[in-house]
N, C-alpha and C positions, 0 to 999 in steps of 0.2 A: 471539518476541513481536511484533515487524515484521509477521511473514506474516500472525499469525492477527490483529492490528488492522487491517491492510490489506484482507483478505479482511471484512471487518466493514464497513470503507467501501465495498467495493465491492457488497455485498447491499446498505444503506443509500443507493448512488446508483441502484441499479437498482428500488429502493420509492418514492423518488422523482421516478423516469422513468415509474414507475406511474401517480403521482399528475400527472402531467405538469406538475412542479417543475424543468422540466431547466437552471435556471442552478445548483439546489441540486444537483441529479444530475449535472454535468458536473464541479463543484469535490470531489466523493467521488470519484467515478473517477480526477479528477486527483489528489489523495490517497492513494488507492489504487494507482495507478501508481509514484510515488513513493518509498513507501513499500514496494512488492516490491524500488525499486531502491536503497533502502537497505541491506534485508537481505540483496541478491546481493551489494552492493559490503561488509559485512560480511566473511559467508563467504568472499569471495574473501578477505580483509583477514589472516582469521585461518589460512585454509590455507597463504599465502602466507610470512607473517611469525607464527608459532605462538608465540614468548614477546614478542610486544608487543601489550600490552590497550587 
């Protein structure tokens, strides 16, 4: 769920960078960034420790 919103911000910063919005475009990427390092620090979370949610 993290990856595929993240990835949604980051097409959304780069529509932006388009329209050359790049304080709007810079806070998606930052976002975006984020948010993949959410989802790694997850997976690691749950491969690590498997019965705590």
């Amino acid at each position: 769920m993290f990856i595929f919103s993240g990835l949604t911000m980051l097409v959304f910063g780069l529509i932006e960078f388009k329209k050359n919005k790049k304080i709007v475009g810079w806070f998606l990427v930052v976002v975006f960034i984020l948010s993949i390092f959410v989802a790694i620090q997850y997976f690691i979370n749950i491969k690590t420790f498997p019965n705590v949610s």
